[in-house]
Kinemage of the C-alpha trace (Angstrom):
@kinemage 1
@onewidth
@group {chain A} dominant
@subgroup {mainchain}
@vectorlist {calphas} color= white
{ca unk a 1} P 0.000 0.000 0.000
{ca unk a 2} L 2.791 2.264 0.995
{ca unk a 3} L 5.861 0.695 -0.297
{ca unk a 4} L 6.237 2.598 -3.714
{ca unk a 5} L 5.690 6.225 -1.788
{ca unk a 6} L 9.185 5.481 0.033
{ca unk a 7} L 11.141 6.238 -2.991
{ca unk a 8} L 10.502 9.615 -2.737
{ca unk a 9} L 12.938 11.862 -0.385
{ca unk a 10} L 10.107 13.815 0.978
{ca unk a 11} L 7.191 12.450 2.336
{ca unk a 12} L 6.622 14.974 5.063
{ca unk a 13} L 3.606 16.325 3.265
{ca unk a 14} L 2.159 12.531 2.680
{ca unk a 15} L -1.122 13.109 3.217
{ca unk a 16} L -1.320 8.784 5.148
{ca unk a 17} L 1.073 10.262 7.168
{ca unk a 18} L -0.851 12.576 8.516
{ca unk a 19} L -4.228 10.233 9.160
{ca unk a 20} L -1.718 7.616 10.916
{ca unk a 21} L 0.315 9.521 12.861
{ca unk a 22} L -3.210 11.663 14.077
{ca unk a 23} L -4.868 8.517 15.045
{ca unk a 24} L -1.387 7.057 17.122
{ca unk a 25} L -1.928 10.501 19.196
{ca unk a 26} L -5.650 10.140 19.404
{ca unk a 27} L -5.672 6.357 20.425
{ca unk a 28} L -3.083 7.256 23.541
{ca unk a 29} L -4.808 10.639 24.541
{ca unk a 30} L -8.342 10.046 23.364
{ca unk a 31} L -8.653 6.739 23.230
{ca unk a 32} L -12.195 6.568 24.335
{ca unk a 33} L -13.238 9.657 23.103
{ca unk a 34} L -16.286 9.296 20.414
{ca unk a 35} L -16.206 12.101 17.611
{ca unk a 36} L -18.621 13.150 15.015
{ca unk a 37} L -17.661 13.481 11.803
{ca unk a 38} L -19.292 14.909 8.805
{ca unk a 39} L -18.470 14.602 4.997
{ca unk a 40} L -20.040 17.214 2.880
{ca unk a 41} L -19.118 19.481 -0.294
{ca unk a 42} L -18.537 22.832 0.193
{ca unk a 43} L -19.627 24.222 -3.216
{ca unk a 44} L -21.389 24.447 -6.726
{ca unk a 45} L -19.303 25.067 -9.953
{ca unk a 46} L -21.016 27.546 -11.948
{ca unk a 47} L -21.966 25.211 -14.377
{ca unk a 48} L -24.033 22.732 -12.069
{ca unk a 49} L -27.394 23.584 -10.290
{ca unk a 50} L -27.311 20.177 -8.166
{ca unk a 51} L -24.689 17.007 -7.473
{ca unk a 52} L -26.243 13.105 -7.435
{ca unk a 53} L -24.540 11.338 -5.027
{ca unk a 54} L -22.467 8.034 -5.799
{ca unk a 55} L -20.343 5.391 -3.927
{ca unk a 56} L -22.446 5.264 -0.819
{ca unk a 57} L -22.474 1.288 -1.592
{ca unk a 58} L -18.726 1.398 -1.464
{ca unk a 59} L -18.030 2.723 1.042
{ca unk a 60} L -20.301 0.539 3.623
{ca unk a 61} L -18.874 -2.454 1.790
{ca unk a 62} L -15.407 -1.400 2.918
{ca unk a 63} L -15.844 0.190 6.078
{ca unk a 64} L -17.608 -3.273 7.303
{ca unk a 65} L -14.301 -5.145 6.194
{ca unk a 66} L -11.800 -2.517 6.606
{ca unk a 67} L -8.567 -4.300 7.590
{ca unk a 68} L -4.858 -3.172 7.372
{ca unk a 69} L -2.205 -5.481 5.962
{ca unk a 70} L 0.894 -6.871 7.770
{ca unk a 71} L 3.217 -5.070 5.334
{ca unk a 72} L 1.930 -1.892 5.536
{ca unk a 73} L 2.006 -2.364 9.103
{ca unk a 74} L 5.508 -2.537 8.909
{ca unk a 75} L 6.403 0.458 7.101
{ca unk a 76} L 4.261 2.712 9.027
{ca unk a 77} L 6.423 0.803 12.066
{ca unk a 78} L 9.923 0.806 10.683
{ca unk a 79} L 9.502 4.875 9.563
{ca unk a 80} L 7.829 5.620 13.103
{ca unk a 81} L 4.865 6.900 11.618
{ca unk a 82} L 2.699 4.946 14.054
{ca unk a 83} L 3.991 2.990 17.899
{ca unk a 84} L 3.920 -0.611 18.446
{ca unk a 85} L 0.854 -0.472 20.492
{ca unk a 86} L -0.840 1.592 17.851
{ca unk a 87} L 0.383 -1.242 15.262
{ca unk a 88} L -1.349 -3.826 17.379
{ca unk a 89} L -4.483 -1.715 17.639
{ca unk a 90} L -4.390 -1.859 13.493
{ca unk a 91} L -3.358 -5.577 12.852
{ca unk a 92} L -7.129 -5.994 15.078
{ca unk a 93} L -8.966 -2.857 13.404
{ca unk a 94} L -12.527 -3.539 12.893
{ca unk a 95} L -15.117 -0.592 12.665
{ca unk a 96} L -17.352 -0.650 15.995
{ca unk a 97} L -18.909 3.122 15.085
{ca unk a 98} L -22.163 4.081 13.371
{ca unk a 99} L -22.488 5.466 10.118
{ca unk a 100} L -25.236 7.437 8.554
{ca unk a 101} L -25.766 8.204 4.684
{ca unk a 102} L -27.643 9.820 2.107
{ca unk a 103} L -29.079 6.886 -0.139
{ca unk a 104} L -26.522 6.493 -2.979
{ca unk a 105} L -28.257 8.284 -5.966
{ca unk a 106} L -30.073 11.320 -3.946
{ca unk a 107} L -30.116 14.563 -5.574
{ca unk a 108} L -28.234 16.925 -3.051
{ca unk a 109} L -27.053 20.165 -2.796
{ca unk a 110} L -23.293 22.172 -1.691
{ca unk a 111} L -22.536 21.729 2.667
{ca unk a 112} L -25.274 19.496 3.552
{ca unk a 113} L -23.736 16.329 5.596
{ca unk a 114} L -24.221 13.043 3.098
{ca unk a 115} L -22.023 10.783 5.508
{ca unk a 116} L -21.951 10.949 9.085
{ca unk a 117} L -19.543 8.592 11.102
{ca unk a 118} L -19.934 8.298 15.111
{ca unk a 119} L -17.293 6.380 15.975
{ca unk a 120} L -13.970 6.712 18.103
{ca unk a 121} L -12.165 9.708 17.406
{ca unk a 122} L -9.332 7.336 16.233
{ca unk a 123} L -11.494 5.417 13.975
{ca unk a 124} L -13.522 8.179 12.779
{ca unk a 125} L -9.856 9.729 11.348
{ca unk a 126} L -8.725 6.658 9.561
{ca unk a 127} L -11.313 6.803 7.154
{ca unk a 128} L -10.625 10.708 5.896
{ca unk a 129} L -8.765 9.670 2.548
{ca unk a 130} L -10.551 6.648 1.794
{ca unk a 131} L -14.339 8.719 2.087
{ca unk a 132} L -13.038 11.660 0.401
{ca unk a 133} L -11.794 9.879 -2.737
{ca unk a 134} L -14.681 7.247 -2.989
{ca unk a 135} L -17.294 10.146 -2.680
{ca unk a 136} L -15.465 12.174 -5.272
{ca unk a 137} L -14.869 9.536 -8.058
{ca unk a 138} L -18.588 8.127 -7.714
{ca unk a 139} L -20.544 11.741 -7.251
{ca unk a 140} L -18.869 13.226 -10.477
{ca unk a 141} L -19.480 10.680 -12.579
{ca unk a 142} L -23.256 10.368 -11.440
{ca unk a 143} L -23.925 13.748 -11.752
{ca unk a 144} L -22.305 14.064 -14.971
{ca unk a 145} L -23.841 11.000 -16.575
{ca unk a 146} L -27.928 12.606 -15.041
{ca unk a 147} L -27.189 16.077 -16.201
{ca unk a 148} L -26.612 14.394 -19.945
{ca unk a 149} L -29.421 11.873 -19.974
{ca unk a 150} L -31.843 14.525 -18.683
{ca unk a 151} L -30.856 16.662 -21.569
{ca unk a 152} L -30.672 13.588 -24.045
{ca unk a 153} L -34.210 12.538 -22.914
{ca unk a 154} L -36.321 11.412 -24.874
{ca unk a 155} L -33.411 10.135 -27.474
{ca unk a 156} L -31.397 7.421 -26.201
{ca unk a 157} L -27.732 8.112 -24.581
{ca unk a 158} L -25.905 5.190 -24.972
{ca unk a 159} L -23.697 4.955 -21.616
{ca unk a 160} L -20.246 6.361 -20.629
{ca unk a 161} L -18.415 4.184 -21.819
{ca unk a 162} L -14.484 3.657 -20.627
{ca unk a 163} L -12.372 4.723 -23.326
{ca unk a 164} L -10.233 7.633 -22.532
{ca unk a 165} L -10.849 6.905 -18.385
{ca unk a 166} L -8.019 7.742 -16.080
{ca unk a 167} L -7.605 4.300 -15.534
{ca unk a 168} L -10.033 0.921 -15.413
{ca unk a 169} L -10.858 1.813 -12.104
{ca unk a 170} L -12.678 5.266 -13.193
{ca unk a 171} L -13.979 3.552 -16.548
{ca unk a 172} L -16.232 0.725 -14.300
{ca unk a 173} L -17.394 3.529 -12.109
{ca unk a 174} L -18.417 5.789 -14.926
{ca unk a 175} L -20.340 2.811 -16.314
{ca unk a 176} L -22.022 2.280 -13.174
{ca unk a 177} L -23.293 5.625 -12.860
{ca unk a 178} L -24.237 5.493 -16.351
{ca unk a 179} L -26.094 2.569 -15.548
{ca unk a 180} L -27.969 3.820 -12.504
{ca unk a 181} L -28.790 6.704 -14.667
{ca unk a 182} L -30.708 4.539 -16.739
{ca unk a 183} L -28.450 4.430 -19.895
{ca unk a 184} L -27.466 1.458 -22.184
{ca unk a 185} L -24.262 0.807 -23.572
{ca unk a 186} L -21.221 -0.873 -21.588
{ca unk a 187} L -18.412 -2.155 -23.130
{ca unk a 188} L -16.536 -4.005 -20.189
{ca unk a 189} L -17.424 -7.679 -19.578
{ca unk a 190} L -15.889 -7.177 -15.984
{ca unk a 191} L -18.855 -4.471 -15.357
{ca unk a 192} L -21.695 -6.930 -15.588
{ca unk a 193} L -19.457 -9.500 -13.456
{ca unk a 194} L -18.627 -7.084 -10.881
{ca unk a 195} L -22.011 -5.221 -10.403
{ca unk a 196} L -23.626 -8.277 -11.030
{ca unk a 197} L -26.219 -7.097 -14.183
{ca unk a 198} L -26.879 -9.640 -16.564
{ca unk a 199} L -25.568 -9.338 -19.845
{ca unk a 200} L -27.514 -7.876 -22.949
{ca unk a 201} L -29.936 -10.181 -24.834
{ca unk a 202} L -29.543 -8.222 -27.503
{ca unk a 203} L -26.091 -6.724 -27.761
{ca unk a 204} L -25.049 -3.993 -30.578
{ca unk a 205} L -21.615 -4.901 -31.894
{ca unk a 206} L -20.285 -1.777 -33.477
{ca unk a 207} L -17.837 -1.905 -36.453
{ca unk a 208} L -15.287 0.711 -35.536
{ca unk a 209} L -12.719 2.226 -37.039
{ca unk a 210} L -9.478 0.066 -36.757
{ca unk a 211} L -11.806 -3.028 -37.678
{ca unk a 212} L -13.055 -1.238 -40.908
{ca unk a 213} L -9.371 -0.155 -42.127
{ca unk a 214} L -8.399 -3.909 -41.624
{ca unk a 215} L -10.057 -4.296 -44.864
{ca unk a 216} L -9.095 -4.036 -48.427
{ca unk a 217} L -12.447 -2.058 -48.517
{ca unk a 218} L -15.021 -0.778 -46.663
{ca unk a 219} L -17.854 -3.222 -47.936
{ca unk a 220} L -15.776 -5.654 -47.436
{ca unk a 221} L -15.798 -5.005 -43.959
{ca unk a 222} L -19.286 -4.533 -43.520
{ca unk a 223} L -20.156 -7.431 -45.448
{ca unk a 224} L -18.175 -9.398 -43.199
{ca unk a 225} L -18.742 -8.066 -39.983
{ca unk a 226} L -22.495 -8.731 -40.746
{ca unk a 227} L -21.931 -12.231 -41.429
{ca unk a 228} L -21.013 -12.509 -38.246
{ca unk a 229} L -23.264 -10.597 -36.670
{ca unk a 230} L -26.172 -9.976 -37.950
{ca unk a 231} L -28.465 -9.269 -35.975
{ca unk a 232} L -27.812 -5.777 -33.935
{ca unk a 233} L -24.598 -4.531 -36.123
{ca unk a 234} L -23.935 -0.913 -36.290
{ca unk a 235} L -21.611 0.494 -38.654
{ca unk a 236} L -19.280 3.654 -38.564
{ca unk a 237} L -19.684 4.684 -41.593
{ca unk a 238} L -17.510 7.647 -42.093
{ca unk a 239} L -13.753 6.059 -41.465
{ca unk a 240} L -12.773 7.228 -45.119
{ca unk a 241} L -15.686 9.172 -46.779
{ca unk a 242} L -19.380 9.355 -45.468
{ca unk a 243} L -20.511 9.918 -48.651
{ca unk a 244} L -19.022 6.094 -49.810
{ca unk a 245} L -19.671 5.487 -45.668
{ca unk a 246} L -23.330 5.164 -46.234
{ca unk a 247} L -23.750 3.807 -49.626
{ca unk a 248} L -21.921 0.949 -48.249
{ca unk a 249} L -23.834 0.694 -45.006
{ca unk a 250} L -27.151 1.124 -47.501
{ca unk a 251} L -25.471 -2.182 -49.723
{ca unk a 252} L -25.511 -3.807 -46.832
{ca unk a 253} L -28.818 -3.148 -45.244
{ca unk a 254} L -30.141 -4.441 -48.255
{ca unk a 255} L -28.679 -7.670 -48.444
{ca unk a 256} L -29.542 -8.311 -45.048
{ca unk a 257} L -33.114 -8.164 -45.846
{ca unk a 258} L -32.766 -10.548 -48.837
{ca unk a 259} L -31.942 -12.744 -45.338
{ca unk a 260} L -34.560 -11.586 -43.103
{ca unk a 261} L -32.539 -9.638 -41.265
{ca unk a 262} L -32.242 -6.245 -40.278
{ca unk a 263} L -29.148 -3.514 -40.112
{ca unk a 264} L -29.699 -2.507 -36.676
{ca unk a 265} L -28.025 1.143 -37.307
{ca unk a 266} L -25.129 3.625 -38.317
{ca unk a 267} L -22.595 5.513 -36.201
{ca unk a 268} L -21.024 9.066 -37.496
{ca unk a 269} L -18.220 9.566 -35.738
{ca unk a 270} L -16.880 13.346 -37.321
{ca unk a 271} L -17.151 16.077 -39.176
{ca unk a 272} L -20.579 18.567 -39.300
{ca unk a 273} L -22.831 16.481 -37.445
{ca unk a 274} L -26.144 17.534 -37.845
{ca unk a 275} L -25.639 18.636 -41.578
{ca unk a 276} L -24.080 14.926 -42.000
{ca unk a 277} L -27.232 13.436 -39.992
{ca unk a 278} L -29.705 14.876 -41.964
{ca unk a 279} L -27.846 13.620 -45.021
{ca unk a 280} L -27.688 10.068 -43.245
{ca unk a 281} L -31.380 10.270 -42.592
{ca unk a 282} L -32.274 11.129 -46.016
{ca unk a 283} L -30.250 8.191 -47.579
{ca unk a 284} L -31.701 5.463 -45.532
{ca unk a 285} L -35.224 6.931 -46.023
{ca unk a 286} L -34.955 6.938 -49.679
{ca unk a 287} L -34.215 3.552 -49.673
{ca unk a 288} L -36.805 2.468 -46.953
{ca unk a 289} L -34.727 1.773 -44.426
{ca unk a 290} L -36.596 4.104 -42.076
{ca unk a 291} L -35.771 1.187 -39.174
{ca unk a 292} L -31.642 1.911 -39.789
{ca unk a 293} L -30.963 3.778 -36.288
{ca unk a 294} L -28.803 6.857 -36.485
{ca unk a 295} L -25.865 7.006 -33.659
{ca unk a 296} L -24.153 10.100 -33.196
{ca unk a 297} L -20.220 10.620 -31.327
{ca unk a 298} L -17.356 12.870 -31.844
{ca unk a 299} L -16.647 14.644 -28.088
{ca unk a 300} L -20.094 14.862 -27.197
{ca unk a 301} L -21.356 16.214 -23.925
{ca unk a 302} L -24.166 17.561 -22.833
{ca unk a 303} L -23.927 21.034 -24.198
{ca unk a 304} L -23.545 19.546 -27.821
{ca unk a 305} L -26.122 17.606 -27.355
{ca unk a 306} L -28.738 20.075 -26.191
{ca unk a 307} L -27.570 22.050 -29.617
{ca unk a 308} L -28.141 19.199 -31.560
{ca unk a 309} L -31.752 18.401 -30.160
{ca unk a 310} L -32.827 22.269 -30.068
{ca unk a 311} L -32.061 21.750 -34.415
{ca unk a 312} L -34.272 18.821 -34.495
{ca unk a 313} L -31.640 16.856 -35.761
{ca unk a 314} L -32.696 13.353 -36.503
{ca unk a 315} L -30.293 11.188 -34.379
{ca unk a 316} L -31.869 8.694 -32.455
{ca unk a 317} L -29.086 8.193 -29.891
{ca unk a 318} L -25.888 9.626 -28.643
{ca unk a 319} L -22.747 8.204 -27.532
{ca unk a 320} L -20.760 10.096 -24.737
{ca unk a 321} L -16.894 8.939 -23.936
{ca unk a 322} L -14.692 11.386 -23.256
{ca unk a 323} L -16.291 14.324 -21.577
{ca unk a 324} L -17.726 11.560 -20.191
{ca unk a 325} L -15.096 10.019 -17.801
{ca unk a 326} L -13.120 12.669 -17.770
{ca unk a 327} L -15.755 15.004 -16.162
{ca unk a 328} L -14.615 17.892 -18.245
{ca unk a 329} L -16.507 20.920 -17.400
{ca unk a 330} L -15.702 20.470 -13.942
{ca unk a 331} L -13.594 17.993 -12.789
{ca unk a 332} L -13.204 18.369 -9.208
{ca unk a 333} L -15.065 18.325 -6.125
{ca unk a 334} L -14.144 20.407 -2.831
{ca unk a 335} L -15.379 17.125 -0.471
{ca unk a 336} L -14.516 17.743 2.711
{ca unk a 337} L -14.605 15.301 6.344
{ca unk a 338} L -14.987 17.548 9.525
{ca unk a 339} L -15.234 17.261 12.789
{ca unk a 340} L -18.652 18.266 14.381
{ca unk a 341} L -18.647 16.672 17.698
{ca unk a 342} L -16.421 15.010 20.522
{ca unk a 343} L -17.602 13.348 23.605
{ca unk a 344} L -15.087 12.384 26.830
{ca unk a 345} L -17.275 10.409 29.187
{ca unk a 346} L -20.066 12.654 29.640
{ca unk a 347} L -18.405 15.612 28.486
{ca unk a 348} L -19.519 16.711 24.970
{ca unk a 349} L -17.652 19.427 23.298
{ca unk a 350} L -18.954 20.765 19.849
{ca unk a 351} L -16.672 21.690 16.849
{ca unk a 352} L -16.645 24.008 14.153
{ca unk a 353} L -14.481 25.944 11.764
{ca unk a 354} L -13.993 29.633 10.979
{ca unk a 355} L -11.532 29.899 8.753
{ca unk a 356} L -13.012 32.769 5.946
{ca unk a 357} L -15.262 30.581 2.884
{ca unk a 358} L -14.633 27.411 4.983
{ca unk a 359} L -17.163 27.411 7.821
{ca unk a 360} L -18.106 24.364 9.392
{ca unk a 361} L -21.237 23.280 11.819
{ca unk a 362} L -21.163 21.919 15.078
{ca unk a 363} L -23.666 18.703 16.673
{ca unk a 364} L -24.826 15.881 15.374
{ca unk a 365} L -26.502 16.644 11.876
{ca unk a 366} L -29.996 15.707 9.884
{ca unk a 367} L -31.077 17.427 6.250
{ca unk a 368} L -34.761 17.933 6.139
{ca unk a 369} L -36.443 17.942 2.699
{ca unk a 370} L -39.496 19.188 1.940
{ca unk a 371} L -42.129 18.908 -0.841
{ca unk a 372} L -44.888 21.679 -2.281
{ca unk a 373} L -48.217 21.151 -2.785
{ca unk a 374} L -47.601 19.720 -6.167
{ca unk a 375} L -45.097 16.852 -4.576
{ca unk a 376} L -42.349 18.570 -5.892
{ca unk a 377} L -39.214 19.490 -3.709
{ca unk a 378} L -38.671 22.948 -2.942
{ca unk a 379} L -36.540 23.345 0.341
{ca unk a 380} L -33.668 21.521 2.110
{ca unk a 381} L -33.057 22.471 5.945
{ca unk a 382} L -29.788 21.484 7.401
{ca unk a 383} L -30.596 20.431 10.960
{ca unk a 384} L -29.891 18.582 14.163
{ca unk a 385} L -30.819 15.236 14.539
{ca unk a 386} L -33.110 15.107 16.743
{ca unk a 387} L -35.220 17.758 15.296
{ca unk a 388} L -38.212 16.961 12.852
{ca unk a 389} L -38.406 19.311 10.355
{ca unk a 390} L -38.990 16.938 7.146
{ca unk a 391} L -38.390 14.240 5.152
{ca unk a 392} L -35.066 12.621 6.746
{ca unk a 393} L -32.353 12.219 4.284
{ca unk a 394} L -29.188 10.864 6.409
{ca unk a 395} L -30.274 7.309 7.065
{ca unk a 396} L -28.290 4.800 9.406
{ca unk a 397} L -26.269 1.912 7.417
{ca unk a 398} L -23.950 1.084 10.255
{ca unk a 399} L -24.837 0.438 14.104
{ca unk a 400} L -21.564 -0.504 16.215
{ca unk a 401} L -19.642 -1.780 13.589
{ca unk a 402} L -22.795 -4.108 11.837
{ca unk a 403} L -25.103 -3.541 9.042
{ca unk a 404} L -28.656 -2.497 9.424
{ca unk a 405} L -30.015 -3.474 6.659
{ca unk a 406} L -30.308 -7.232 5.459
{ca unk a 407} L -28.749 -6.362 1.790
{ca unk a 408} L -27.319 -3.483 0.283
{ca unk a 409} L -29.450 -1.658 -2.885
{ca unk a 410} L -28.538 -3.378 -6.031
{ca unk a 411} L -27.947 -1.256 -8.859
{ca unk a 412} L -31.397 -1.241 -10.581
{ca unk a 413} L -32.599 -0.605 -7.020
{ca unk a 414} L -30.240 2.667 -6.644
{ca unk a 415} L -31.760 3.124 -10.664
{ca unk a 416} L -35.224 2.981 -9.207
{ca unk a 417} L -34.666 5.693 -6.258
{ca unk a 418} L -32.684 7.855 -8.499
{ca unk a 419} L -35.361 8.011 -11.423
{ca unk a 420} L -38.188 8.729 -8.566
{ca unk a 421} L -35.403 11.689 -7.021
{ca unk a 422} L -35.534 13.131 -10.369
{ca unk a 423} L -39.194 13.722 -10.753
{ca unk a 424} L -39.484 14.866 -7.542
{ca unk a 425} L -37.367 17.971 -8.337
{ca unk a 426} L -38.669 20.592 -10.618
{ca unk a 427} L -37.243 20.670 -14.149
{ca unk a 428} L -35.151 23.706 -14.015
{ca unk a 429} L -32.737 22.329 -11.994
{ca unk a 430} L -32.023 20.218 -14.712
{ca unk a 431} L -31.643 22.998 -16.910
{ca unk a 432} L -27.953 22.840 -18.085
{ca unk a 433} L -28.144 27.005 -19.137
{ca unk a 434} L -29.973 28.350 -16.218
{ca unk a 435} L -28.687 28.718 -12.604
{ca unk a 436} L -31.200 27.753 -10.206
{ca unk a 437} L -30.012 27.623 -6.742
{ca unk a 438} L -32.338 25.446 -4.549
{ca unk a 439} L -33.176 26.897 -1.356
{ca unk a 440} L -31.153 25.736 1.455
{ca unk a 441} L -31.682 26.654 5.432
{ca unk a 442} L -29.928 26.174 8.843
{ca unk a 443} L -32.348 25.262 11.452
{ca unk a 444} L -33.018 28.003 14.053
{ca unk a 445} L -31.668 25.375 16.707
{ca unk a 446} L -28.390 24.480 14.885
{ca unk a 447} L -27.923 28.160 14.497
{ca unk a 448} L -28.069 28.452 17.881
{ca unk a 449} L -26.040 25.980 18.808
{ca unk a 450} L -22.954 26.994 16.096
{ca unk a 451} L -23.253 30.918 18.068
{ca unk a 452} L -23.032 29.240 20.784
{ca unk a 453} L -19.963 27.216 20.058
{ca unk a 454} L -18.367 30.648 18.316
{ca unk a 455} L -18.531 32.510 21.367
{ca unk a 456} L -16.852 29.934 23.640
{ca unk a 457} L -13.887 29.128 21.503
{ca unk a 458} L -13.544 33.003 20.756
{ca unk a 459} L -13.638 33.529 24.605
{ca unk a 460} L -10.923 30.929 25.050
């Protein structure tokens, strides 16, 4: 885990360093302190109007099995990061704390609390890289993959797919959020054996570039590749000339039909798209093939394709890769993992920060959500627990160290909530050109409590 990071000459910034050598202190001097902590994101870029939170299943799954290694053990030891009795206290780690979550795929909104962990102060710490990152990866790629499928709707967006990814790792999480999104298109056999989705009756093989310039010619190709597969074969048809591209791909349709068989459809991949779509369109039509589907790529995102729908053109799907998984437009996320609470015996001492921009608030933490008249969302009220001001969004996954629920959602479960968050919410927020900031409150009571907490550690 560690072993490559010793290389370096300077590790004094290394960021494990810090959570390990934190804990050591905190498991001699606070050993049976309990701390709240809070995981939250502090704001919106301008070009987003909500975030859809991802990796909540994740992060239970780990949490519940977190364990440290005998090696890593060892260099934390032999670089006195960490004591021997603090080395003995991780080679028997198990999570004894409570955690509380949003459900993975709720619509939520900049510094409300979407993981809470109650757990020893030393426990509570060890998880601060680990949360950050998983929280990050998952809640980009989820709200990316909504805000394009909302502005796809009703045409078909065929998945993120992994191509151009950072590395496997992001490409399988982009699919699952594409996935829980409600999206089609995956081209990773290890995503349907990891998440555990069945595989596609009816698969579309795609004949791509490098498999069509394999060929003497382009019929050629397309002949052959629907040989093989010909039932749900899509062609790119503009690897030398779209012109020739669809001529070919017409050729082709054609014979399949002497077979009983249909071309499922045609991918254009470059150039003007909608001037080349309409073209496309035209073609096929002219030759009844009115059933040919029309696929369109080439850097799309969801700006492009909110152009491309506003001009009617006649695509009937759109494939997004790299501004997909890459997150483009806005690429990072300012998660951060506070500390609200800490409790010695029966002596409970609230924390906040007041650094300038970076505020945080004290107590044990609940976001209320309430709906209109017409069942629609319209207010979010960051709260204590134990208040009951709404709809309850922070639910308890974890109690002392065990699940609380029988089985984790499965991912057409997580599909299911998410589709029902998204109809809950009025349709502006969804708006990729408009700003709409949803209303957001702090509870008279928690307000209270963080003036409180101010004037104390400002009389100290």
């Amino acid at each position: 885990m560690f072993s490559y990071l010793f290389e370096q000459k300077d590790l004094t910034g290394f960021e494990y360093f810090q959570i390990f050598s934190v804990s050591n202190i905190w498991y001699k001097e606070k050993k049976n302190d309990i701390a709240t902590f809070d995981l939250y994101i502090r704001d919106l870029p301008e070009n987003r109007n909500f975030y859809v939170l991802g990796g909540i299943n994740e992060i239970v799954e780990n949490i519940i099995h977190w364990k440290y290694k005998d090696e890593d053990i060892k260099i934390l030891l032999k670089h006195k990061v960490i004591d021997k009795d603090f080395a003995l206290y991780l080679k028997n780690f198990s999570f004894s704390g409570n955690l509380y979550a949003m459900k993975e795929g709720t619509i939520f909104f900049p510094n409300e609390p979407i993981v809470r962990v109650e757990a020893p102060a030393t426990e509570g710490n060890l998880f601060t890289l680990f949360l950050i990152n998983t929280i990050t990866s998952n809640t980009l790629f989820l709200t990316k993959v909504v805000r394009v499928a909302e502005i796809t709707k009703p045409k078909i967006l065929l998945g993120i797919y992994g191509t151009r990814s950072q590395s496997f790792e992001s490409s399988l999480k982009s699919m699952r959020a594409s996935y829980i999104a409600g999206n089609a298109g995956f081209n990773l056999p290890t995503f349907f054996t990891k998440y555990k989705i069945p595989f596609y009756k009816n698969p579309i093989n795609i004949a791509y570039h490098a498999y069509i310039k394999s060929f003497d010619n382009e019929l050629l190709a397309m002949r052959t590749f629907v040989s093989y597969f010909p039932k749900g074969a899509s062609l790119m048809i503009d690897t030398y000339d779209i012109n020739s591209g669809i001529k070919n791909a017409v050729k082709v349709a054609k014979e399949l039909e002497q077979i009983k068989q249909r071309l499922y459809g045609v991918i254009i991949d470059s150039g003007d798209l909608y001037n080349n779509c309409l073209m496309v369109r035209k073609y096929l039509d002219k030759f009844n093939l009115k059933y040919v589907k029309i696929t369109l790529a080439s850097n799309l995102d969801e700006y492009k394709i909110d152009y491309l729908i506003r001009k009617n053109t006649p695509a009937d799907s759109f494939l997004v890769v790299t501004e997909g998984v890459t997150v483009a437009d806005a690429p990072k996320l300012e998660v951060v993992y506070k500390m609200a609470k800490i409790q010695h015996k029966n002596k409970i001492r609230h924390t906040i920060k007041l650094a300038k921009n970076k505020v945080s608030l004290p107590g044990d933490k609940q976001v209320f959500r309430l709906k209109n008249k017409d069942g629609k969302y319209y207010k979010d009220i960051i709260g204590l627990n134990n208040e009951n001001l709404g709809e309850k969004l922070l639910i308890k996954f974890i109690s002392n160290g065990k699940l609380t629920v029988k089985n984790l959602p499965n991912l057409d479960q997580i599909k299911n909530y998410l589709s029902k968050q998204i109809n809950s919410f009025p349709k502006v927020i969804f708006n990729i050109k408009k700003n709409k900031i949803y209303k957001i409150q702090i509870s008279k009571n928690l307000k209270k409590l963080f003036i409180k907490v101010k004037k104390e550690i400002l009389l100290n």
